[in-house]
C-alpha positions as CSV (number, residue, x, y, z in Angstrom):
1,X,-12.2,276.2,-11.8
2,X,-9.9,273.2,-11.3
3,X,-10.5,271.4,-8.0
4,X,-12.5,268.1,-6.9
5,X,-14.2,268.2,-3.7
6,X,-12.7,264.9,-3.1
7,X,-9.3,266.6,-3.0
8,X,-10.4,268.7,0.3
9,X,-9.6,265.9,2.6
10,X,-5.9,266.1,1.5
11,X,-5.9,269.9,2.1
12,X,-7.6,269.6,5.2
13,X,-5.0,267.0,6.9
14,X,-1.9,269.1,5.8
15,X,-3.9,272.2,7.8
16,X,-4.3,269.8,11.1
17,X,-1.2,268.4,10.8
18,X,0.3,272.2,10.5
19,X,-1.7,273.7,13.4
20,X,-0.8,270.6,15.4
21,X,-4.7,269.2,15.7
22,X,-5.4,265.8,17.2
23,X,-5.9,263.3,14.2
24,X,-8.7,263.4,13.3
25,X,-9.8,266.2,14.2
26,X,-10.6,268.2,10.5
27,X,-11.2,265.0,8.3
28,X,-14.2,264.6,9.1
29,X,-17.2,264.8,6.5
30,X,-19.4,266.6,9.8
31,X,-17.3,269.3,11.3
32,X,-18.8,269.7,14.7
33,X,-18.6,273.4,15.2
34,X,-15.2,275.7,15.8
35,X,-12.1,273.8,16.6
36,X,-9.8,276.0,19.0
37,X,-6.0,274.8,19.9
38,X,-3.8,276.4,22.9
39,X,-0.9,277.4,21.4
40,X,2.3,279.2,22.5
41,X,3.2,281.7,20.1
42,X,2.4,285.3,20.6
43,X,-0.6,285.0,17.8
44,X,-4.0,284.2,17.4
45,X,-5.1,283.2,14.0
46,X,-8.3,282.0,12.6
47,X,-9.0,279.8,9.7
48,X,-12.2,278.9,7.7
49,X,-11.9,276.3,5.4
50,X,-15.1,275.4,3.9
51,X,-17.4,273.8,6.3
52,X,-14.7,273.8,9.3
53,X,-13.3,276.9,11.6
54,X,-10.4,276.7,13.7
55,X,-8.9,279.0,16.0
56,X,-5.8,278.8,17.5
57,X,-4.5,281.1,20.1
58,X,-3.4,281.9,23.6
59,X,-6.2,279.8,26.2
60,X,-7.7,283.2,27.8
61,X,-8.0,284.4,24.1
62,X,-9.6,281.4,23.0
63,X,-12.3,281.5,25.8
64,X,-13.0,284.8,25.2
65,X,-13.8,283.8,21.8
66,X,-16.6,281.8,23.0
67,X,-18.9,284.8,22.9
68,X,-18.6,285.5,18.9
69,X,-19.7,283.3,15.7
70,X,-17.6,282.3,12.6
71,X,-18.7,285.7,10.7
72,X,-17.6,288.2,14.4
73,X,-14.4,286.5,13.9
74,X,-13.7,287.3,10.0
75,X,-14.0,290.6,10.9
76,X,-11.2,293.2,11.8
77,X,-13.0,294.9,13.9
78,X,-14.0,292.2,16.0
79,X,-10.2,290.8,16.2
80,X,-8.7,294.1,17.1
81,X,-11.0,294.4,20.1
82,X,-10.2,291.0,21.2
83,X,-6.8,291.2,21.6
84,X,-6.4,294.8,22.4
85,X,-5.2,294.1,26.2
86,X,-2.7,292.3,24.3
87,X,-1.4,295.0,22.0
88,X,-2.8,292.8,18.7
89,X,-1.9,293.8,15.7
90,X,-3.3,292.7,12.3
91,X,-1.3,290.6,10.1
92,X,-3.6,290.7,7.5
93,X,-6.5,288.3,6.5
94,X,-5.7,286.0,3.1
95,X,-8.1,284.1,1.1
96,X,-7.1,280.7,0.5
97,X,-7.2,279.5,-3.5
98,X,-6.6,275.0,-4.4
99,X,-5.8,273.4,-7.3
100,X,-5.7,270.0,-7.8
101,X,-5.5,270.0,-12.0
102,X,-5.2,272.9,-13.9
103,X,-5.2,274.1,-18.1
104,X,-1.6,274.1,-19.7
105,X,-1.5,277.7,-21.1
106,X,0.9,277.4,-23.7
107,X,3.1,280.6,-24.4
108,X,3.0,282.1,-28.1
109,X,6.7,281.9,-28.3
110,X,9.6,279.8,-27.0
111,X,9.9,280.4,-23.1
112,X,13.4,280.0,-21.5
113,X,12.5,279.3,-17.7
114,X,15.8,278.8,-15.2
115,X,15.3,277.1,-11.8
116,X,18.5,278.6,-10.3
117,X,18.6,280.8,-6.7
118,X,20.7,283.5,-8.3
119,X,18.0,284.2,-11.0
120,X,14.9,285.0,-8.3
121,X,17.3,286.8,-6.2
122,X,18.1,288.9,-9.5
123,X,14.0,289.5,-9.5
124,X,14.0,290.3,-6.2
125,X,16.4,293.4,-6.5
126,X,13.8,295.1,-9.3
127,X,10.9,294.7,-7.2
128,X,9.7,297.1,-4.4
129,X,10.3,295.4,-1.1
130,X,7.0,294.9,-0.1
131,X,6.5,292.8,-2.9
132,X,9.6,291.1,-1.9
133,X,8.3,290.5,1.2
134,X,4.7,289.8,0.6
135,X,5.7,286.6,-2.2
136,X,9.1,285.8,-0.3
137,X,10.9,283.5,-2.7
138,X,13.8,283.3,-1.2
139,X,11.6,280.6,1.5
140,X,10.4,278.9,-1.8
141,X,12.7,276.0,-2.8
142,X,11.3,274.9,-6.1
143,X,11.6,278.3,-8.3
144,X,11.0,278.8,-11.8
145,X,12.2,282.2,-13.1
146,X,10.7,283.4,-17.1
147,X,13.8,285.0,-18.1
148,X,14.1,287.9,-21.0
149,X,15.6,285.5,-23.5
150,X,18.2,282.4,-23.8
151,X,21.7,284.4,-23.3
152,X,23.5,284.1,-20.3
153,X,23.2,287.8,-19.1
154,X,19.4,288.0,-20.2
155,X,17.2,289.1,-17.1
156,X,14.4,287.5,-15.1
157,X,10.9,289.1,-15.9
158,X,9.0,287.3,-13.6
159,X,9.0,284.4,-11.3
160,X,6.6,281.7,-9.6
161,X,8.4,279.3,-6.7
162,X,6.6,277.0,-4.4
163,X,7.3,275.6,-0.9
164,X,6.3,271.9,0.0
165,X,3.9,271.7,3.4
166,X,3.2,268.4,5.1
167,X,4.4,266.7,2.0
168,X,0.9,267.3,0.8
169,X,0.6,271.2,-0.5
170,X,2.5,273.5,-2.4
171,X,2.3,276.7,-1.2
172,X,2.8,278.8,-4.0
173,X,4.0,282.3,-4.9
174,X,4.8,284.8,-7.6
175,X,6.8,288.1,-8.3
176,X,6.8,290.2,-11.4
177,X,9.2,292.7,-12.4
178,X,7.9,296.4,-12.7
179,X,8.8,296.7,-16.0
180,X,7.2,293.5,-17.1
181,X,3.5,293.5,-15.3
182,X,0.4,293.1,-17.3
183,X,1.8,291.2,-20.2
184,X,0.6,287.8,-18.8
185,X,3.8,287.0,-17.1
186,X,2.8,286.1,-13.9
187,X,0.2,283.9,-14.9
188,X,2.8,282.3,-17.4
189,X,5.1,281.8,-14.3
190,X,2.9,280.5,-12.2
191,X,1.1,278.3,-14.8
192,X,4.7,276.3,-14.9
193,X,5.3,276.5,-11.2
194,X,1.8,274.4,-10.3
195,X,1.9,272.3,-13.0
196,X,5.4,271.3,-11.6
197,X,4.0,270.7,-8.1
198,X,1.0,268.9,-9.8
199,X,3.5,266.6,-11.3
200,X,5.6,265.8,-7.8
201,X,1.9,265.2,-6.7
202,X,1.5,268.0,-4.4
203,X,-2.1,269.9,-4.8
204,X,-1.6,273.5,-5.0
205,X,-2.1,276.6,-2.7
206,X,-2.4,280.2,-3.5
207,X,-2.6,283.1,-1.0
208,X,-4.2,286.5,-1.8
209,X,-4.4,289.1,0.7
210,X,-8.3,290.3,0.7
211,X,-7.1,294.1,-0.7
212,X,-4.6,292.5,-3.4
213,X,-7.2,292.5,-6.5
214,X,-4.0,291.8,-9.2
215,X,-3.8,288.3,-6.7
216,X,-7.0,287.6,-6.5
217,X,-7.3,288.2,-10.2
218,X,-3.8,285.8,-11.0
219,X,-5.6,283.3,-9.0
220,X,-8.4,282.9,-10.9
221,X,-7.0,283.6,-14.5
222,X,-5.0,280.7,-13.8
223,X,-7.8,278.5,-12.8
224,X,-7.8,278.0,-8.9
225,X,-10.8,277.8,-6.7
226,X,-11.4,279.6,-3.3
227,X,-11.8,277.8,-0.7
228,X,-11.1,280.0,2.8
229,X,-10.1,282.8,4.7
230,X,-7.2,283.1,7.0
231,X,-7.2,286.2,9.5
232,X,-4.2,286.6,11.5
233,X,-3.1,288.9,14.6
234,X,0.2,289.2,16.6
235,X,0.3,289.8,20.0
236,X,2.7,292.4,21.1
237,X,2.4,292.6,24.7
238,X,3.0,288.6,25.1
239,X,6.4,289.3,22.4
240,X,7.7,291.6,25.1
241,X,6.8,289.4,27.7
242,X,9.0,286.5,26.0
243,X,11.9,288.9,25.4
């Protein structure tokens, strides 16, 4: 595993400044139990990143929260139940993988790798659309597509493409085609994706959904290190509401 503890105050401020903490608030080297921020949207969503836990929410949500530990609130279960009067719905629960170096796997043969739109969106059409959806690369600006050989009409086999957050992550992500899966593509692809972000200086981020082993798997193949768990409900009744 690739990541220095002394890189987790860099993660840590990208997450405050995304959830919109006071400063502060999560660089701190004694978190001082569960942080909880008021928001507006129609979610409530609860991160725990090593030795901090923050939950951000609706206020009658968050105070209801009061009555369960860090563990309650991992669970499903315990979610569902608290936002039932809201019409919650589970958007899934995602461990969170860092890297802050990484090993340059070097390919047995002569790679050609185009950064273009049209070439992901050429990946995109091959793959199921939950796939699609679950890596999104179209909302990935920096893309890096392994194509089937040099010629012009050759096709994508798989691609990795990160998104910059807070100027400090890459939030990274990575499609293969059917066709092409367990060959060592993905981890190929996203090998030169994070070694790209690593270079503009950005550390990297990798999301795996708790029941996606082949993520989970990618992640540490390629050498990142598991650091949280990110649980995640909409509110349905509070969406109407706003309509």
């Amino acid at each position: 595993m690739t990541f220095e503890q002394s890189s987790a105050p860099i993660v840590l401020l990208a997450w405050e400044r995304g959830l919109g903490l006071p400063a502060g608030s999560l660089v701190s080297e004694n978190p001082n139990g569960r942080l909880t921020q008021e928001v507006a949207s129609a979610e409530l969503s609860f991160l725990r990143l090593w030795d901090h836990s923050i939950l951000t929410g609706p206020a009658h949500l968050l105070a209801a929260a009061e009555d369960f530990d860090d563990d309650e609130l991992t669970s499903h279960s315990t979610m569902l139940g608290l936002t039932k009067s809201d019409g919650g719905r589970g958007l899934g629960a995602q461990a969170l993988y860092y890297a802050d170096d990484l090993e340059l796997h070097q390919p047995e043969h002569t790679v050609h790798v185009s950064t273009g739109a049209a070439q992901a969106a050429a990946l995109d059409s091959l793959c199921p659309p939950d796939d699609v959806n679950g890596v999104g690369l179209w909302d990935r600006e920096h893309k890096f597509t392994v194509m089937d050989s040099g010629e012009p009409d050759a096709g994508p086999l798989a691609c990795s493409a990160y998104a910059e957050h807070q100027g400090l992550l890459a939030g990274l992500g990575t499609l293969v085609a059917p066709a092409a899966r367990r060959q060592g593509l993905g981890r190929l692809a996203t090998s030169i994706a994070a070694h790209e972000a690593l270079a503009a200086g950005l550390i990297v981020q990798w999301r795996a959904d708790i029941n996606n082993a082949a993520a989970h798997r990618l992640a540490v193949s390629t050498g990142f290190t598991v650091a949280g768990l990110l649980t995640r409900f909409s509110l349905q009744n509070r969406q109407s509401r706003r309509r």
